[in-house]
Steps between C-alpha positions, in 0.01 A plus 500: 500500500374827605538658186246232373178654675396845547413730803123324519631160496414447050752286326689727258757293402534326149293229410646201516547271174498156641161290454508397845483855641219582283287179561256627798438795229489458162150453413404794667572716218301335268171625722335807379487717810218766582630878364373702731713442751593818649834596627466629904703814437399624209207306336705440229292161305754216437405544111705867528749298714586303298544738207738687699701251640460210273809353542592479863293373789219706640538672867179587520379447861137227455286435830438164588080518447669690131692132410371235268656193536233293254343648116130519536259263345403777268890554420523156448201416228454874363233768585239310248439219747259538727634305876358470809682489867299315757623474898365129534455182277153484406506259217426116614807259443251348204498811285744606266622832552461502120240296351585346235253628128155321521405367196159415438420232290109453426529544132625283203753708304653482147865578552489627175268593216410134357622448111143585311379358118520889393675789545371708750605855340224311244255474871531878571479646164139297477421725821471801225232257307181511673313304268764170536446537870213305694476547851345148686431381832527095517169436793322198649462266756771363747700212276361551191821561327577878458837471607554199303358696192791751582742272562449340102554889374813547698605183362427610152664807537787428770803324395486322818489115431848441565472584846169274512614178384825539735253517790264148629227536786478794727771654302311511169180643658695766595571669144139388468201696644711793365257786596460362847810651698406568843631224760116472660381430128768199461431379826094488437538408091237739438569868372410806765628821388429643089820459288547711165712364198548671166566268210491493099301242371498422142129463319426227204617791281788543660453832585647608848297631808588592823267317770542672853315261714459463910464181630185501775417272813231248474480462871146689614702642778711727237200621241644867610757440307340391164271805569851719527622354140203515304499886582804513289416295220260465198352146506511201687617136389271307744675129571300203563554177619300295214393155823414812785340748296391864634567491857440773768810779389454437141122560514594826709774572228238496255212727672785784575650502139153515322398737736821707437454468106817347473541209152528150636615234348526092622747258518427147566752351647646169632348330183731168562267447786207373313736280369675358716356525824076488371598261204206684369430422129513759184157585534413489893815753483339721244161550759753552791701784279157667438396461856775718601455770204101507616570540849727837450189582253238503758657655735561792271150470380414550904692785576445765198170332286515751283869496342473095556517478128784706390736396775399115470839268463462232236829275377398630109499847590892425572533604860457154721842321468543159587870433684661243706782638653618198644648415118531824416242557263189731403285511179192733371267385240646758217876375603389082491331581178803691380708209565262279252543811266888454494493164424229469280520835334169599308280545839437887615550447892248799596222290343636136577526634883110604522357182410754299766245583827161437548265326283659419217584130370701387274446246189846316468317339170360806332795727680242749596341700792100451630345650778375159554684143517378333187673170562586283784893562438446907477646649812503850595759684365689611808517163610630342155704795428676591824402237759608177348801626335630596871396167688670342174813672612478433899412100395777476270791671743338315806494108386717463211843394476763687333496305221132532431494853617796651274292439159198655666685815599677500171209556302410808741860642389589441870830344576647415807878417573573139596570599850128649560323165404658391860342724692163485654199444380361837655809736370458362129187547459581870647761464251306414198224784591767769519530425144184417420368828590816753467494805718249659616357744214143410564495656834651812302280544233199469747584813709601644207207511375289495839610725697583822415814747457612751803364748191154316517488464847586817614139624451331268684780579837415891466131415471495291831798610748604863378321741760595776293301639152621337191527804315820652632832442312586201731193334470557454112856461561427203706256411238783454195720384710723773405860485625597851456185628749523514839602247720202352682543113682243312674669272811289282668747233598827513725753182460781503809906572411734215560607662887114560548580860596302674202243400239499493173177695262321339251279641299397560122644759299182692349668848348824618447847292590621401840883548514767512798532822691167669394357708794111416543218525732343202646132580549370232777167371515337758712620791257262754362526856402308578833755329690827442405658379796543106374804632245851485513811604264730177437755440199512216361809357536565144271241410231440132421320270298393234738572098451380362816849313601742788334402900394653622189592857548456776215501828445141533410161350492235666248139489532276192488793307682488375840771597698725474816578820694767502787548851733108604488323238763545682840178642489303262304313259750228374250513631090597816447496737167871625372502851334721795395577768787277689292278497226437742221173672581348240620439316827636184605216192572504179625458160354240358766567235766500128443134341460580180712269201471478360834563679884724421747311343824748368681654638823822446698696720763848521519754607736869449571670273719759737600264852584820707410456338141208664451586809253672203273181308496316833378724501217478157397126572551539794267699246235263206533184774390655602146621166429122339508257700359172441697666486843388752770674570795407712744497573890224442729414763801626215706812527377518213255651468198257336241553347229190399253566251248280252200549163660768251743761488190478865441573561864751226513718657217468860635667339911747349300660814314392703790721262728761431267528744217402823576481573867786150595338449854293336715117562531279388693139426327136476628220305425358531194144678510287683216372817439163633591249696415158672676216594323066519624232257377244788638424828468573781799211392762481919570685786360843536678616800551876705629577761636813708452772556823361896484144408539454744159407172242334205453524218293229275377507176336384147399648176439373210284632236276569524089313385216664184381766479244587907579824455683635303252445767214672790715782244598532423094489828402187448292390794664710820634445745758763735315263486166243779441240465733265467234678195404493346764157594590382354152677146558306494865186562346572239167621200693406535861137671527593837661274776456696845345507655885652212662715471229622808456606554846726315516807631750748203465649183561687332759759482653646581096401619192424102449367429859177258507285831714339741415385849639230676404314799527166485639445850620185687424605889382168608629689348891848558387699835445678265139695805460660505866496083475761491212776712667472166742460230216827462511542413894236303509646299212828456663310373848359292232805327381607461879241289600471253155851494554498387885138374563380467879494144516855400568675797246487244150361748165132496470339399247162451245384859713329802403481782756195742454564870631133570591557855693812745576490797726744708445681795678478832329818623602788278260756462816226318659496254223820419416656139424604414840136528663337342194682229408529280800140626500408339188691198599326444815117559323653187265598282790122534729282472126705185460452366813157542503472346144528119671877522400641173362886363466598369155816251387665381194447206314706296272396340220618103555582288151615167570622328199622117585371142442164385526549321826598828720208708418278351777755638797524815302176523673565422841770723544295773344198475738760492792641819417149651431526468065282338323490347132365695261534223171717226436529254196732317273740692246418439153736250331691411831524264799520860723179640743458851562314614790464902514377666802464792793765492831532783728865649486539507886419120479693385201878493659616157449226391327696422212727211715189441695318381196836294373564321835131369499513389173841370510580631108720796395433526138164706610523866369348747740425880459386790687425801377272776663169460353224753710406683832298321730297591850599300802229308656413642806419842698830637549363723756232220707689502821301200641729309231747376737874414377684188690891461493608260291165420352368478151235800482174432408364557161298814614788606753740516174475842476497592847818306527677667199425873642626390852805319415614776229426791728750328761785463278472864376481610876177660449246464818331157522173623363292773314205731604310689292472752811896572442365692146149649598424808685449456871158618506386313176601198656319546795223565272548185281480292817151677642372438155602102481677522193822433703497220729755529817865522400 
């Protein structure tokens, strides 16, 4: 045995063959065992070892802190995984140690690309057409039917019936509503987010167009996203519910897109109503049709008087289209006329469709047309010709019997299989006016021929938004639409990926051709050629042509297209601009922000649950402000997180994907409370004056309030500080009485380039070095901006302000001038003029509709005067058992007010809207301290104010009140109270 081990005690012997001597061992060779294991008399590495003595066993001599008895983990899954070692178990019993893939479901999918009417190579290569391409936003009110209106083109176009009539109840709905995919929006039934679809549509000729359209909100709460799609498109198909008329969004709708100079056209929808829910006859529906055209009429005649005329919407003109998409229908005057032309032949439809509207009557005896009924039995020709044929139609599939009804349809060349006649009386008759009507060609030939081509359109989008000149070789590239130029896209709308980790960019292809893997530059909204700092390089990664529930990828979109971008959205909060990395001697501009219609007034703060959360809420945070376009978020000195929103639904839908979509944790949520705003009712009792930390300058100005109606020209960009001054000196003197001076010295506005203050010049040269005062313009127009920004008050943006410099000494060494003594300088000269202006607070207001039955209206006023609203008009609408009442509510008053107002009147059919309507001054001395605030009491109407400034102040942890002896000079305070113009503070 002793030949078996050598003189150090290793087993030399031979290896023995049996399995059971080998069974404590053999798996040990399959371990792959660290190399650098070094021999202790020589260093020899086992690698060399084992080259050498392959064969036999090793005698190499391996210390015991040398041995490895186990592989490493790294050994064990490869040097690519990344492991981790820890000494304790830190991971609860209730986690995984591998969580299983989340997968987040908010979205309705298609699996797969849906089977289609046409061939989509046939979709794309009309992307190369401009002229067959019409770019349309579908806008209104909330339920008026522009999602139904989608759904009856998908229908047309999808081959998607099958599924349909497999599918009963909530089921059905389902592959209904097919632009509304988000879970919130099939919870709610009511559309929140934009959704894009790209379909061809066949004309009455036949002829093929492609229709990109976007699908809008009706809820007031989500107009910022009607004002993001009509950036993109060329004209406007404005839907109408034919019993409610123009409510509150659509008149808003309206204003913006005659104010933008973008083509509207009408359609009336929900035209079964008058049937058979009014049981209104022929001609009481005729008056209630023209109501509706007359009311979009005057308000276009009320918001631009002078191009009334040629932007007037008439059903013979062609572009008001009268739809029910309940039955899947939709006719304009030229198509109806056309279908009187197929079956009768010899009629031209252009000139049969001109006399159906107005006016006109018809002589069944002498077959004629007078502009006056010359018999009892002459009816107007809308009504005989269009009218009755259609109630005909609903009578017949309503009350007959099979029997009866077969003949009737017969001689319409409609035929129905035996099986149908069964059904009910509702899905025949949706049945027969499928058939009746065909598909939808009317609708096509109106934007065909109402709203213009991406080639026409173009103009009219470099005219308004381009901030660049439109002589450069983009400019007219843009302006052809020319697919070859360079690539220039206008985003102004995120939509959220399926895992809600990155966002999609949409936009509108206006030069050039988007395609996969381009690099480009996406110029932000705060890019100029003075500062370049909002840019970033990005490559666009997947290009697609969006669907709403599926995206079609391809390999290229061309100009006049709108288009889905993936890989470019990281630094796009807002809209954005998409160029080349560079340009051919030329500079790169922006397309210019979105123009939104409305502001957002309402304020929550939000924090997390868990505090160690909080870098995931700032992310969600960061997600939630691309995905809604007018949402601000911001944080307070305090320490809060804000976030500003349009109304209680708005807010509601941003918690929700904040909680559960993008940030997947819990947050805890104040009370809802408003934005303010100061501004003075005065002018500056005295001249106010600052001095500088170096005792070398001084600052004097004065305070006092606006003309009226000026604020809301800066804010609308009716007038702009980054003009000529001569401009903007001219448009002072034409609409608001300024002499050329005053005018002319004009400094800026505040806190922006849009900001409702202004600062002017109203130095004397023969008292003021003007020389030496510009090399501090520039300081004193940044302590400017500070103070509009943050007023005194209780830090809210001032407002309806102009600041007067009256007198600036100055330094005459430049060190002694510089931007940190003049600027908090300049601020603090803002803050004492204010204060001594008699400085008031100012709050939102909403404008209240209330559209329900006659019987509610009465408590619409009681709950209004308790929440300090009143009524501004009320009456019946035309042609209905509804009552609208229209009035005034102050934001930080109106939460709940909607199921306030249902409670008391015990009825949920009422239709309620807010939308912010105007600035309004507090009642009330915000600074009277013999106002005196008690706990949990209702403030007087004079202590409002007061009461705001207090309570505000203490949530932002600012002291409990203001002084105007924290902003004025010691000794001209002192000097103020000697004189009485100060009173004891």
């Amino acid at each position: 045995m002793d030949d078996l081990y050598d003189e150090f005690g290793n087993f030399i012997g031979e290896e023995a063959e049996s399995e059971e001597a080998s069974e404590a061992g053999g798996d040990a060779g399959d371990y792959v065992y660290d190399d650098d294991v070094s021999d202790a008399a020589g260093g020899v590495t086992g690698q060399e070892l084992m080259e050498i003595d392959a064969e036999g066993p090793s005698n190499a001599v391996v210390l015991h802190e040398d041995k490895q008895y186990y592989p490493t983990a790294q050994q064990v899954y490869g040097e690519e995984v990344e492991t981790r070692v820890e000494e304790e178990d830190a991971q609860p019993l209730t986690q995984p140690i591998i969580a299983p893939v989340e997968q987040k479901k908010f979205n309705i999918e298609e699996t797969d690309l849906p089977p289609v009417f046409y061939d989509r190579e046939f979709m794309t290569d009309l992307m190369n057409f401009p002229e067959q391409i019409r770019n349309i936003a579908f806008a209104g009110h909330l339920h008026h039917g522009k999602t139904a209106f989608a759904d009856m083109l998908v229908l047309e176009t999808h081959d998607i019936t099958d599924r349909l009539e497999r599918r009963v109840g909530k089921k059905r709905d389902e592959q209904l509503r097919y632009t509304d995919i988000h879970i919130t929006e099939r919870d709610r039934g009511l559309s929140v987010k934009a959704a894009p679809m790209s379909l061809v549509l066949q004309s009455s000729k036949g002829k093929s167009h492609l229709v990109n359209f976007i699908d809008t909100p009706g809820h007031v709460n989500f107009v910022d996203e009607v004002a993001a799609s009509l950036r993109l498109v060329d004209g406007v198909c404005l839907v109408v519910d034919v019993i409610e008329g123009v409510q509150v969004n659509t008149e808003q709708i309206i204003k913006h897109a005659v104010l933008e100079d973008i083509p509207l056209t009408l359609i009336i929808n929900k035209m079964d109503r008058l049937i058979l829910e009014l049981s209104l006859p022929p001609k009481d529906a005729y008056f209630k049709l023209k109501h509706v055209v007359e009311e979009v009429n005057s308000i276009i005649a009320d918001t631009v008087p002078a191009t009334a005329a040629s932007k007037r919407i008439s059903p013979e003109k062609g572009n008001v289209l009268f739809a029910c998409t309940g039955m899947g229908w939709c006719f304009t005057l030229p198509s109806f006329a056309k279908m009187y032309t197929d079956t009768y032949g010899d009629i031209d439809p252009d000139e049969f469709a001109k006399r159906l509207w107005g006016d006109v009557y018809f002589n069944p005896k002498k077959r004629n047309f007078t502009r006056k009924p010359t018999e009892e039995r002459s009816a107007r020709s809308f009504v005989h010709f269009v009218l009755e044929p259609i109630y005909k139609i609903f009578t017949h599939s309503i009350s007959d019997s099979p029997q009866k009804l077969r003949p009737v349809l017969a001689s319409l060349g409609i035929e129905l299989k035996p099986s149908q006649y069964k059904l009910d009386a509702r899905d025949i008759l949706k049945l027969v006016c499928e058939r009746f009507f065909g598909p939808s060609t009317g609708f096509v030939d109106m934007i065909v021929r109402h709203i213009p081509s991406p080639v026409e359109g173009a103009g009219r989008m470099l005219d308004r938004y381009y901030t660049g000149p439109i002589d450069t070789k983009v400019a007219w590239s843009i302006a052809s639409c020319d697919q070859d130029g360079a690539l220039v896209v206008h985003v102004t709308k995120l939509f959220s990926t399926t895992d809600a980790k990155s966002f999609y960019s949409f936009g509108r292809v206006l030069s050039g051709t988007a395609r996969p893997g381009m690099q480009v530059r996406v110029l932000g909204e705060g890019y100029s050629l003075d500062d370049e700092e909002d840019m970033a390089m990005a490559t666009v990664s997947e290009v697609y042509i969006a669907e709403t529930r599926y995206n079609i990828p391809t390999d290229g979109v061309p100009a006049g297209n709108l288009v889905l971008l993936s890989g470019v959205d990281n630094s796009i909060v807002k809209s954005a601009t998409i160029v080349p990395p560079k340009l051919e001697d030329e500079d790169a501009y922006i397309f210019r922000p979105v123009t939104h219609f409305t502001e957002s007034v309402l304020k929550i703060a939000v924090e997390p649950v868990i505090p160690s959360e909080l870098p995931k809420m700032l992310d969600g945070l960061r997600k939630v402000n691309k995905s809604y376009p007018l949402i601000k978020t911001k944080v307070e000195e305090s320490g809060e997180h804000i976030v500003l929103g349009t109304g209680e639904l708005y807010m509601d839908c941003v918690l929700h994907d904040l909680r559960r979509l993008y940030a997947d944790m819990d947050i805890k949520v104040s009370d809802p409370v408003t934005r303010f705003c100061e501004t003075v009712v005065e002018t500056s009792q005295t001249k106010c004056y600052a001095i500088t930390p170096n005792k070398k300058n001084k600052i004097t100005m004065i305070a006092e309030q606006l003309e009226k109606g000026i604020s809301t020209d800066i804010e609308s960009g009716k007038v702009k500080i980054r003009d000529p001054i001569r401009k903007t000196a001219k448009y002072f003197e034409e609409h608001h009485g300024w002499d050329k001076l005053a005018a002319r010295s004009i400094w800026a506005f505040g806190p922006e380039d849009n900001g409702p203050n202004i600062l002017q010049d109203d130095t004397l040269p023969t008292e003021v070095d003007k020389k030496l005062l510009g090399t501090v313009k520039e300081s004193i127009r940044q302590g400017f901006s500070w103070a509009t920004r943050e007023g005194p008050l209780c830090e809210e943006p001032i407002r309806n302000t102009k600041f007067r410099v009256t007198d600036v000494l100055l330094a005459g060494e430049a060190i002694a001038r510089g931007g940190g003594q003049i600027i908090p300088t300049s601020r603090r000269a803002c803050y004492s003029s204010f204060l001594m202006a008699s400085p008031r607070l100012m709050e939102p207001l909403y404008a209240v509709s209330v559209l329900g039955p006659e019987a509610s209206h009465t408590e619409v006023y009681n709950v209004l005067a308790r929440r300090r609203g009143h009524v501004l008009s009320d009456g019946p609408v035309a042609g209905t058992p509804l009552y609208r009442v229209d009035g005034l509510l102050p934001v930080i008053d109106s939460f709940g007010f909607e199921t306030d107002l249902r409670i008391r009147t015990k009825d949920s059919s009422s239709m309620v809207s807010l939308v912010f309507d105007s600035w309004s001054i507090v009642p009330g001395d915000p600074l009277d301290r013999e106002q005196i605030i008690r706990p949990l009491q209702q403030a007087s109407v004079q202590a409002t104010a007061r009461d705001f400034v207090l309570k505000t102040r203490r949530r932002k942890g600012l002291s409990e009140d203001v002084s105007v002896r924290t902003f004025l000079e010691p000794e001209f305070y002192q000097s103020l109270l000697g004189s009485g113009l100060l009173g004891e503070v």
